[in-house]
C-alpha positions, 0 to 999 in steps of 0.5 A, a space after each residue: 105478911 100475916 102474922 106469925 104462928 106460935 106452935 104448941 109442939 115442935 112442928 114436922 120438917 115438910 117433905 121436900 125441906 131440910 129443916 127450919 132456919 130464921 134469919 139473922 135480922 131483927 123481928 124475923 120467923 122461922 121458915 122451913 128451907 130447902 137448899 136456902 131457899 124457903 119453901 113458903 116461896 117468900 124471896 128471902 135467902 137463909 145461908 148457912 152462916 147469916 141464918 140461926 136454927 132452933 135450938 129447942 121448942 121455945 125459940 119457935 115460940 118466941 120468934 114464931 114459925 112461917 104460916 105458909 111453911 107451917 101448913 105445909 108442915 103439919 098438912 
């Protein structure tokens, strides 16, 4: 997997997504989901209660955020 992205700015939600969510398990990234299902196409599977979403700017920075969804959500 490449390496993870380190956002200056609270990246966009990406058409078609409901929001960004990382899984429970340790050293995991920030994906941008819709209905659990990552949009990046990775096989993951971020269910409401075994998934954490970002509080602030700073957990995306400390965890990092899914290259693939983050260039879906900034293009």
């Amino acid at each position: 997997m490449a390496q993870a992205v380190k956002p200056a700015e609270m990246p966009p939600v990406p058409e078609n997504a409901m929001g960004w969510r990382r899984t429970a398990r340790r050293g995991s990234v920030f994906h941008a989901h819709s209905m659990g299902s990552p949009i990046c196409g990775s096989r993951i599977h971020l269910d409401r209660a075994g998934s954490i979403a970002p509080e602030n700017l700073g957990d995306m920075q400390y965890w990092g955020v899914c290259p693939r969804c983050y260039r879906k959500a900034t293009t």
